[in-house]
C-alpha positions as CSV (number, residue, x, y, z in Angstrom):
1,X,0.0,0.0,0.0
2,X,1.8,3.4,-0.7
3,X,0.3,6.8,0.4
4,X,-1.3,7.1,-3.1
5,X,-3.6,4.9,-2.3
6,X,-3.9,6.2,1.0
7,X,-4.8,9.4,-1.3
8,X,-7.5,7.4,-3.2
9,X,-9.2,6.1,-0.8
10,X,-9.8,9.5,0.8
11,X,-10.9,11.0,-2.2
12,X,-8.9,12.6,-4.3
13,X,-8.8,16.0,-2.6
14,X,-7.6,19.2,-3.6
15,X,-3.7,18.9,-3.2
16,X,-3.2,22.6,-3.4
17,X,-5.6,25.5,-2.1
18,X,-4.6,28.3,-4.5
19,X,-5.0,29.5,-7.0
20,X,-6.2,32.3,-9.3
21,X,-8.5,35.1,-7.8
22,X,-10.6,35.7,-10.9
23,X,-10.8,32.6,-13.3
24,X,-11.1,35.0,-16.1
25,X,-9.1,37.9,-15.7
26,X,-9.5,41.0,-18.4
27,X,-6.4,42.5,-17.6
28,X,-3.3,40.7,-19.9
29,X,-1.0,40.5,-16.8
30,X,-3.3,39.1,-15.1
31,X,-3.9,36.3,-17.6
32,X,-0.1,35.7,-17.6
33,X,-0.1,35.2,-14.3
34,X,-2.9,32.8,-13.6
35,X,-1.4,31.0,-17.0
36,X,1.8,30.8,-15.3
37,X,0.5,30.1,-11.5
38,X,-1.4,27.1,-13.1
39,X,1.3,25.6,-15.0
40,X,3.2,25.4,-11.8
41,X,0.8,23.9,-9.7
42,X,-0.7,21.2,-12.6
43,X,3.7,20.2,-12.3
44,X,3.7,20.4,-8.6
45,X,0.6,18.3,-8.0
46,X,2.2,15.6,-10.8
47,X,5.3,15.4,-9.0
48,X,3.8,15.3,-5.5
49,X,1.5,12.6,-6.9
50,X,4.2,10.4,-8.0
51,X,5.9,10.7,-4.6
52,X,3.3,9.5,-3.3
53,X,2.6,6.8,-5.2
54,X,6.0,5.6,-4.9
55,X,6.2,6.0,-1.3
56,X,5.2,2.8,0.8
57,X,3.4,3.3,4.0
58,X,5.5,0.3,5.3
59,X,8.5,2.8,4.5
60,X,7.0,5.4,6.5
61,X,6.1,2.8,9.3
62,X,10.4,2.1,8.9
63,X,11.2,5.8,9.5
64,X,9.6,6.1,12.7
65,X,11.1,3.2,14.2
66,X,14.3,4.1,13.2
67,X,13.3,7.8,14.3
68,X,11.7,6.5,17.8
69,X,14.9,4.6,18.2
70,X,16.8,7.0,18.3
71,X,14.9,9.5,20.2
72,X,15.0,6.7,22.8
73,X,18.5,6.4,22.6
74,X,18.8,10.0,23.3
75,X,16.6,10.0,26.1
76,X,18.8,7.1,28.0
77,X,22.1,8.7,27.7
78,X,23.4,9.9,30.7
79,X,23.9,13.9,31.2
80,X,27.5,15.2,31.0
């Protein structure tokens, strides 16, 4: 299971939360911008997709032990 499916099974939501202000803008830099802004996020949300489609929740589940392990090793050592 990777966290793309995680991502499915919850929906599908929105991955990003801005955007343009006016969908269609009559002033030309205005246009550019939004033209721009969306071009970016469209290649953001592809690459954060395929991250997480290639990231394994059992890989996550790894990370924190290895990250609780050492938190509990840092918690045992003796003070200086």
């Amino acid at each position: 299971m990777t966290l793309g499916d995680v991502y499915e099974a919850l929906g599908t939501p929105a991955l990003f939360s801005i955007g343009p202000r006016d969908e269609s803008p009559g002033c030309l830099v205005e246009q550019a911008v939004n033209t721009a802004l969306e071009a970016a996020l469209d290649e953001a949300a592809a690459l954060l997709l395929r991250k997480l489609r290639n990231t394994s929740v059992a890989e996550l589940g790894r990370g924190v032990r290895r990250r609780h392990a050492r938190a509990a090793k840092q918690r045992v050592r003796p003070r200086a």
